[in-house]
N, C-alpha and C positions, 0 to 999 in steps of 0.2 A: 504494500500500500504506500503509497506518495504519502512524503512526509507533507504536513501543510503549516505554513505560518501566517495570522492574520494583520496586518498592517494598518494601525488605524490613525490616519492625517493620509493625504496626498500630497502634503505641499512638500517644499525642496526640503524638510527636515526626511519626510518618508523617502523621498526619492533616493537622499543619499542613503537612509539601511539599503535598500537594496540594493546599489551601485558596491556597496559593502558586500551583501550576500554575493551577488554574482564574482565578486573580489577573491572571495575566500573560500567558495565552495568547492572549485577542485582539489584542493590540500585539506579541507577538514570535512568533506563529505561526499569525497570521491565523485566530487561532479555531477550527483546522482538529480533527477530529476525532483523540483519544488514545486509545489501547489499553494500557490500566493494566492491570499482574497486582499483586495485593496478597501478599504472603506474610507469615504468622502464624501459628500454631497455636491462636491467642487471638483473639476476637471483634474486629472492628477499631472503633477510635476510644478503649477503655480501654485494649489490649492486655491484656500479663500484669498490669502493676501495678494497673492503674483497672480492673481487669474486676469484672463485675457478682456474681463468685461469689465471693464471701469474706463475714465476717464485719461483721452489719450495725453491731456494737459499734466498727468501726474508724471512727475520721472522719479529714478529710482535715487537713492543720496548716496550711492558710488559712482569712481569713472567706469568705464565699460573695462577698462584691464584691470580695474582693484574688483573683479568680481568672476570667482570661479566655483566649481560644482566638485573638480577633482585634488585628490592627493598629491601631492609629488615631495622632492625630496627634502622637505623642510620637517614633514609629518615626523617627531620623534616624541615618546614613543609611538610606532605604528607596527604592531605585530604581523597584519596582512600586508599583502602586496601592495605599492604604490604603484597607484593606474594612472598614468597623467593622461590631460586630455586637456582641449581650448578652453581657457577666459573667455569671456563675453566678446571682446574684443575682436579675438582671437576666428572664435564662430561668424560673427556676423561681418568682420570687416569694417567695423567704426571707428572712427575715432579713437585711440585707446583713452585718450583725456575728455572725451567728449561724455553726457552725460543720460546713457538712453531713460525710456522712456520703460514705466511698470508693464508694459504690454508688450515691449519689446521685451524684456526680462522675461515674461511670462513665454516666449517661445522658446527663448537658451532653456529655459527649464525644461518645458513639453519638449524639446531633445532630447536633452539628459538623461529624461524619464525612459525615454525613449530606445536608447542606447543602452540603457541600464536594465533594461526587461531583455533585450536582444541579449545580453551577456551571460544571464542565467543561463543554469545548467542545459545542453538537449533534453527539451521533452517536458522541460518546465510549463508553468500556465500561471495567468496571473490574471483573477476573475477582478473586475471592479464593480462596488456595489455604490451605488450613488446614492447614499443614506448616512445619515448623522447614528453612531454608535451612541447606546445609551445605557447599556448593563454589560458588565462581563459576569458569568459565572464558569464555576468547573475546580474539582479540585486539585488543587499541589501537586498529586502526583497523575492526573489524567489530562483530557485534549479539555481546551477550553471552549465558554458559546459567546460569541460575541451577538449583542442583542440588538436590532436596530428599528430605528422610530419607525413606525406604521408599518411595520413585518412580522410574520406570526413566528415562523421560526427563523433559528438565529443561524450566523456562520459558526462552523468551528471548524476547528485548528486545533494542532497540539501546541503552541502558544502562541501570543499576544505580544504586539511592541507597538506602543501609544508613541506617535509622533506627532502632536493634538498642534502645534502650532501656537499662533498669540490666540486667546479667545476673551472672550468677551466678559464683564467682573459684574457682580453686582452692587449697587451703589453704598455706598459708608452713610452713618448717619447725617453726614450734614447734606451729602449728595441728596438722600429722601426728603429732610427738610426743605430743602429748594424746591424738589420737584412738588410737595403737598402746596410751598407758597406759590409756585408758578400758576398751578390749579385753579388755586382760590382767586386766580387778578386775571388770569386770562393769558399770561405770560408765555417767554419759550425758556426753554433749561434745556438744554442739551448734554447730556453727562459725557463723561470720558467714554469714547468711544474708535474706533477708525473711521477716518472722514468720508473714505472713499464712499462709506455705508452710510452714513447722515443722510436724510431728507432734510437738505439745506434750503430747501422752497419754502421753508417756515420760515426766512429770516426774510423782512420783508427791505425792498429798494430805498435807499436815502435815511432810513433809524439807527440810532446807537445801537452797537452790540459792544457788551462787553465779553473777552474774549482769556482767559484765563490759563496760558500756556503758553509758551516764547519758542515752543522748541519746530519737531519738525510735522506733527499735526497742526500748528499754527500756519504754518508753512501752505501743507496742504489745503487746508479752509481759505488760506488767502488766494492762493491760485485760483481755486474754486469759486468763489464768490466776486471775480474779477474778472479775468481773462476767463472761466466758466460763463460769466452773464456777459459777454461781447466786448469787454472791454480788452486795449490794446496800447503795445508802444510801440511806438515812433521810432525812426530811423534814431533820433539823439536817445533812445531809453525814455523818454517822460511818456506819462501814461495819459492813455485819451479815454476819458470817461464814457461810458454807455450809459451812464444814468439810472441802471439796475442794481448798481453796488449798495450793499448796509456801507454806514460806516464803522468801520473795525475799532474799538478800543481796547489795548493790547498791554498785557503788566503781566508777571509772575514774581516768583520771590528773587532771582535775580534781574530782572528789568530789563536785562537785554535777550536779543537771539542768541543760539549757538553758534559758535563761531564755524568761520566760513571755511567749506573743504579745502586743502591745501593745496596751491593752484601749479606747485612745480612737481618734480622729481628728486627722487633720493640720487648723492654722487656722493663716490669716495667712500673711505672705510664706514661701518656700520658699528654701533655700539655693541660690546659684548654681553646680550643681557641672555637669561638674565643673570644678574650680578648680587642684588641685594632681599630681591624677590620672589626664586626659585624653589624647585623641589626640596633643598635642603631646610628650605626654611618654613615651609608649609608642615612639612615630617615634626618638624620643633613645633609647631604650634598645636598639631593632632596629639604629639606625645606627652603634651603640657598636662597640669591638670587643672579641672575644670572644664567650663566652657571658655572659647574664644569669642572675646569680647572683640568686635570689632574694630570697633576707632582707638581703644588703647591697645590691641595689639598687633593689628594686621595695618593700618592706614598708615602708622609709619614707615613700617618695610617698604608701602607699595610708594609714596610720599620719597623716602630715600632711592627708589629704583628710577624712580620718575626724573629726581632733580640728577642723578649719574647718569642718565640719558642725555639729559641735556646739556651738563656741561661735556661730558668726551665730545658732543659734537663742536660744542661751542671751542674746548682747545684746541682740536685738531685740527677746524673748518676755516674757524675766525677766530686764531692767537693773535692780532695784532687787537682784539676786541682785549684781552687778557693781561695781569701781570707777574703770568708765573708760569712756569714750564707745567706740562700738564702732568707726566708723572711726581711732581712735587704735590701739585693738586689731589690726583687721585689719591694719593697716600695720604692726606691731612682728612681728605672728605672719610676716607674707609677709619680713620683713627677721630674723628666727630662724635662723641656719644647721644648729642642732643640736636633739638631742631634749633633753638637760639645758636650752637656753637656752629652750624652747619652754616645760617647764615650769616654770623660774623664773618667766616671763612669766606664766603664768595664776596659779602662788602668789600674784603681787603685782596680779594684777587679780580673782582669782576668789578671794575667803575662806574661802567651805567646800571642802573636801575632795569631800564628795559631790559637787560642782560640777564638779569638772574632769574630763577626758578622761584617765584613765589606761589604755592598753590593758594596758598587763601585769599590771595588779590586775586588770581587767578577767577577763582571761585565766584568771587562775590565784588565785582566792579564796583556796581554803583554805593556800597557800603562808605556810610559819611555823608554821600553828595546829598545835594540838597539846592530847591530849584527857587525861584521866587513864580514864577507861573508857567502855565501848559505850555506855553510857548518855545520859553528857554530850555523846557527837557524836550520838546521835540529838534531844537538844533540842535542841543549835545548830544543825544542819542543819533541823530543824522552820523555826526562828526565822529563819534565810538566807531558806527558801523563800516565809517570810511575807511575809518582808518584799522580794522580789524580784517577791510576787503587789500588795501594796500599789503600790509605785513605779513597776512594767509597766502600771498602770489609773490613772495621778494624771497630769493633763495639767500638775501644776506641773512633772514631771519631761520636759518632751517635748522636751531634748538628746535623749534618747534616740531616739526618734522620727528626729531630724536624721541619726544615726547610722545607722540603719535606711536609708533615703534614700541615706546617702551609700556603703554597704556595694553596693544595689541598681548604683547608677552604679561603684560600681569591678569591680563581676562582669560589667557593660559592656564594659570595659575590657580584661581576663586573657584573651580568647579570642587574642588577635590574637598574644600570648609566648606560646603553645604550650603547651609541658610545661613545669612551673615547679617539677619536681623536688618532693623531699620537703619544700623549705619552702612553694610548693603548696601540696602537700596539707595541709600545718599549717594555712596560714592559712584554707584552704576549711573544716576543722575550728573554727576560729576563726568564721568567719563565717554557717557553721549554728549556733554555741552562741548568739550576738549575736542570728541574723537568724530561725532556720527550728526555733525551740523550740517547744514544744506550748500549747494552746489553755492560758487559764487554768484554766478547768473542772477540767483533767485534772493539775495541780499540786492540786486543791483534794484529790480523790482519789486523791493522792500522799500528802496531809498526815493524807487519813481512816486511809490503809492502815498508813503508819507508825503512828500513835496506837495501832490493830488491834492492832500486832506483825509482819502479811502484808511487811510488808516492812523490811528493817533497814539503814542506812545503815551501808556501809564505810568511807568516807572517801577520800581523796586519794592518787595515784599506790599504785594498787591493784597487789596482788603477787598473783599466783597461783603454784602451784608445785603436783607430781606427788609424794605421799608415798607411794613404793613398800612400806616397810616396814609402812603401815597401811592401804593400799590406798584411799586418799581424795585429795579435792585440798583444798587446805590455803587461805587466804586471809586477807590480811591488809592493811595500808595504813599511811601514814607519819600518819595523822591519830591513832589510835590506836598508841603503841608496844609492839611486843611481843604484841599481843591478836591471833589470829588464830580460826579457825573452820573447821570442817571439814565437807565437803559430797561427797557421792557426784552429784554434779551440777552441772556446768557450762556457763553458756549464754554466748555469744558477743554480745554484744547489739549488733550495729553492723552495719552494711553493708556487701558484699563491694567489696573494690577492683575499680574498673574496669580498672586495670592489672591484673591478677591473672586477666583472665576463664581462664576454661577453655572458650571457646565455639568449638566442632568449624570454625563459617565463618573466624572470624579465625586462628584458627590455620594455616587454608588456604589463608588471601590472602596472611598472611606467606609460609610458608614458598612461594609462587605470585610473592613479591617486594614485597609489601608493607614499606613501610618504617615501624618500629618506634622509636620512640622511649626514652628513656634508662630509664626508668620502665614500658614496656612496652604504650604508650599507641598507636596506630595514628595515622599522622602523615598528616595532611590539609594541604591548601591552605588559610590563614585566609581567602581571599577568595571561594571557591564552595564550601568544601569536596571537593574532587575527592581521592581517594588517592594519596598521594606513594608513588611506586615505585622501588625502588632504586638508585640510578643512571640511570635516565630522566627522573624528575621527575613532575609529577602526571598520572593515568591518564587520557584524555579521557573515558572513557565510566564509569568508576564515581566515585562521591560518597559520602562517611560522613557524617554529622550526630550527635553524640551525647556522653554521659558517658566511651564508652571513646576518644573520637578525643583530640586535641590540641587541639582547638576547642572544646571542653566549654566548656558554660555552664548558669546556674543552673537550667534546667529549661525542660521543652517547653510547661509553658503560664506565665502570668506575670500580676501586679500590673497592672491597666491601668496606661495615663499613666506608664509607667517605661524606658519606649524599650528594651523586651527584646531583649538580644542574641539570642535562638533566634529569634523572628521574623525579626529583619534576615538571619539564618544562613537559614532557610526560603526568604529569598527569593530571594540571591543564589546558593543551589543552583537552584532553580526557573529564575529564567533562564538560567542558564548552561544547563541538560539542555533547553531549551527553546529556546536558541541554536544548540545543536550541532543538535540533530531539523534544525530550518528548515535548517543549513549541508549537511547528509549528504543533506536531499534532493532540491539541488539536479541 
């Protein structure tokens, strides 16, 4: 009898397990024929997010060559074979710096997928079921049923590997208070959601919306609700109204965008990382005791890894920026015990300011400033963005760059500590503002929009609040004091927590014995991914991979040449479901 495994996500997280299976099958199961059921509701290889149906104004927030589906030889550890194969790039013939479009992304993938099913063993089969999964049962040591909405009987399989993708959260309690006040006044509230899935026809032409996220769902809302309703620029960049735009007013707790992708190439020697943030030191914190307290014991390591990125590039690239040879440097920074002595060290080797590694400037800009009216924060924010679009395109500035590099090797790193609690999720928020901000382009037509008026800068640790007695929502920020704005419309501009999902399967595998973590995050094995079960330990026959596990990492596809951790994850789920098949059918 065909062994069977059921596979549930289609998006490029499922696609790589089995680019994986077909990988590793002729050395750990004799190449013998697989019986794959796919389950999706979504086309496979985009899923929901990369699928072909959405809006062709969305691009993706890589260049076309920072974005690959395959292995090669950076992948360490990689137990399986490394299978290279094209970048985006590479496939379609674009532009390698150029910056495609989510639907163009969605065919490299519908490739991949593509290529990835042909590589399975002779004799293979891989049924697709176009349904949302919503129970598993079966026990530990037999074939499992996966159960799917509006089907009497389920699929099975001898096991299960959840590739669920981002999905969708249910609301926190201030979330539902909003939506009960929106209720009562007639209002819009839009919670965290994907924009591309918004009914944005609710937000009506020419009214305040206040807008409540700076990153790259702001991004997309603003495209959407611009160049989406007919509006356009100009030969010069300035933007020509259609007259159907809301106006945008725009705040989060840092006040600005994420900074802008980085507009050059890497040249010349590479940092050796990692150096301060690797396996060695992840081992010292698993073997500690207690728990791993995030921000006192992991954001230093990653904070130190981060600032040795930047200066190796900075001595090696721009020593005339310097006053000290750099192996004198590296030796003072490696002999540093604290963060004050680290940066007295660069004050007295690095003379400008702009030179050094400060993350908590970094972090938090506008902390201090302070505006006298809406006016004066929409030219300084103008002037921030300019000049974060100059400095993101000047290869004199390419610490930055080092930085980038060194962010890549510590998201290597975080899979293996599990749930890292809410300082976590800060610094993951930290690390999309650094690492996973929007193309330049699309800062350019940030700067067209503001100039418009379409859109109006809030400013820094934005307040919203419910004005029962005038039946609006109120808005205001510590950037300007006292000046607030009132809007019958509010949109949530960020992405649902993966902690948070409300998804009908995880809810069933908990309350079925799934073990949940502190956060709400579904607790896997770091070394196969298998699902840790309450009191048993990990499940032999199910596997999660993804943003809502404990294993979460930066994303299902990846930067060549960056030894991405979801690969190495892809793999070592892969053999293992390919372990057990060969062991059960003895």
């Amino acid at each position: 009898m065909t062994a069977s495994i059921a596979v549930v996500g289609a998006g490029p997280r499922g696609t790589g397990v089995l680019e994986r299976l077909a990988a590793n099958a002729p050395s750990l199961y004799g190449n013998q024929p697989l019986d794959i059921h796919l389950v999706d509701p979504y086309p496979p290889g985009g899923g929901r997010i990369w699928r072909q149906d959405q809006s062709p104004l969305l691009w993706m927030n890589s260049m076309a060559a920072d974005v690959t589906m395959f292995t090669d030889a950076s992948a360490d550890p990689l137990a399986g074979p490394v299978r290279p194969g094209p970048d985006f790039a590479e496939w379609s013939g674009a532009d390698p710096q150029s910056f495609p479009t989510r639907r163009e992304q969605s065919g490299y993938l519908r490739w991949v997928y593509e290529q990835a099913v042909a590589a399975l063993p002779p004799g293979s089969t891989v049924r697709e079921h176009r349904a949302r999964a919503v129970r598993i049962s079966g026990p530990a040591d037999g074939p499992q049923q996966v159960w799917l909405e509006g089907v009497a009987a389920p699929v099975t399989a001898d096991l299960v590997v959840l590739t669920l993708g981002h999905l969708d959260a249910g609301p926190d309690a201030e979330q539902q208070e909003l939506a009960r006040f929106a209720g009562r006044h007639g209002l819009v509230h839009l919670p965290p959601a994907y924009t591309a899935d918004d009914d944005l026809s609710v937000l009506p032409a020419g009214e305040p919306v206040v807008v409540r996220g700076f990153g790259l769902a702001f991004v997309d809302l603003m495209v959407l609700l611009t160049e989406g309703r007919g509006g356009r620029f100009d030969a010069r960049g300035e933007y020509l109204p259609s007259g159907r735009e809301p106006v945008l007013y725009v705040g989060s707790r840092r006040g600005v965008p994420y900074h802008s992708k980085i507009g050059y190439t890497w040249t010349g020697e590479r940092p050796p990382l990692p150096r301060y943030f690797g396996p060695e030191q992840v081992d010292g914190l698993l073997a500690g005791d207690g728990p791993v307290d995030f921000d006192r014991d992991v954001r230093p390591l990653i904070d130190r890894e981060l600032g040795f990125a930047h200066y190796h590039r900075l001595f090696t690239a721009h020593p005339e920026r310097t006053t000290v040879d750099w192996p004198v440097f590296d030796e003072k920074y490696a002999a540093a015990a604290t963060a004050p002595e680290l940066a007295a060290l660069a004050a007295d080797a690095v003379p400008d300011p702009a030179d050094r590694f400060d993350p908590a400037a970094l972090d938090r800009p506008l902390d201090g400033v302070r505006h006298d009216s809406p006016d004066a924060l929409q030219e300084s924010l103008r002037g921030y963005i300019e000049a974060d679009l100059a400095r993101r395109h000047d290869p004199a500035h390419s610490p930055d760059l080092a930085v980038f590099l060194g962010l890549l090797s510590v998201y290597g790193q975080l899979p293996r500590l599990g749930d890292t609690g809410d300082g976590g999720a800060r610094w993951h928020g930290f690390f999309s503002y650094l690492a996973s901000g929007p193309p330049g382009p699309r800062l350019r037509s940030l700067l067209a929009l503001s100039r418009a008026g379409v859109v109006r800068f809030l400013g820094a640790d934005i307040t919203v609040s419910a004005d029962e007695s005038r039946g609006v929502f109120r808005a205001g920020s510590a950037s300007v004091p006292g000046e607030t704005i009132e809007a019958r419309a509010l949109v949530e501009a960020r992405l649902p927590s993966p902690a948070r999902t409300h998804s009908t399967l995880l809810s069933a595998l908990h309350e079925d014995g799934a073990q949940s973590s502190a956060t709400g995050l579904l607790v896997v094995d770091p070394a196969d991914g298998r699902v840790v079960e309450r009191g048993t330990g990990p499940h032999p026959r199910r596997f999660a991979l993804g943003p809502h596990t404990t294993a979460r990492s930066a994303g299902a596809f990846a930067r060549p040449h960056t030894n991405a951790p979801a690969f190495r994850q892809n793999d070592a789920t892969a053999r293992a479901a390919l372990t057990l098949l060969k062991e059960t059918a003895r």
